[in-house]
C-alpha distance (Angstrom), angle and dihedral (degrees) to the residues before:
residue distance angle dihedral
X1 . . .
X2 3.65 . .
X3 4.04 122.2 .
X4 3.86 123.1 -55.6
X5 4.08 89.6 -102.5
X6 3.73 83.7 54.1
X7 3.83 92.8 49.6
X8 3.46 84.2 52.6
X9 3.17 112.5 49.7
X10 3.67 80.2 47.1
X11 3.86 98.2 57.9
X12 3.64 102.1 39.8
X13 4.97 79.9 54.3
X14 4.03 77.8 58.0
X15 3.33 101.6 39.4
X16 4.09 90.8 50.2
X17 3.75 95.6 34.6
X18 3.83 94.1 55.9
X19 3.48 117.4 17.2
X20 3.96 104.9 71.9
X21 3.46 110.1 113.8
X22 4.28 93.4 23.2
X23 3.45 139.4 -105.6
X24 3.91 98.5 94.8
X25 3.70 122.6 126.5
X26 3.61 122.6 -157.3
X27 3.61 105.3 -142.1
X28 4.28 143.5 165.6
X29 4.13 79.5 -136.6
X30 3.98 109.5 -110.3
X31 3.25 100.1 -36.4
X32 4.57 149.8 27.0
X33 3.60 99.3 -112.6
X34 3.96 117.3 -136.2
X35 4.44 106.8 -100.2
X36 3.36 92.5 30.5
X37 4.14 100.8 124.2
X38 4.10 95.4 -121.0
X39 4.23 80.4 -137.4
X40 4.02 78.5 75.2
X41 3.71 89.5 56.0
X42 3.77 97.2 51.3
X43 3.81 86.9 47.1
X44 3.52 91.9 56.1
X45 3.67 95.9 48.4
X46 3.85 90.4 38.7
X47 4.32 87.1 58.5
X48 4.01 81.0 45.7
X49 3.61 97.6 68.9
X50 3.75 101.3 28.1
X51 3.64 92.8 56.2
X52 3.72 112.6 11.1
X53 3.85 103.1 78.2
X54 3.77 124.0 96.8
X55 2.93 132.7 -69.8
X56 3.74 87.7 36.6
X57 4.40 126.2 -124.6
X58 3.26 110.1 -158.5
């Protein structure tokens, strides 16, 4: 949960933590869980494409 800055901040920590070297997938898990505002979603994805390509730029 949490706000879309919070997601954020959150995704771009994963995204730096675990993706050196490839082969990391940032994910919800298998599914979109009900409650979860779907502005969360679109952040996540959002931080997905900004920072998840090769060779990484955070």
């Amino acid at each position: 949960y949490g706000s879309p800055e919070q997601v954020a901040e959150e995704a771009r920590r994963c995204v730096r933590d675990a993706a050196a070297g490839g082969g990391y997938f940032l994910t919800t898990s298998n599914c979109i869980y009900r409650g979860i505002p779907p502005i969360n979603s679109i952040t996540l994805s959002r931080v997905g494409k900004k920072y998840g390509r090769y060779p990484m730029n955070l």
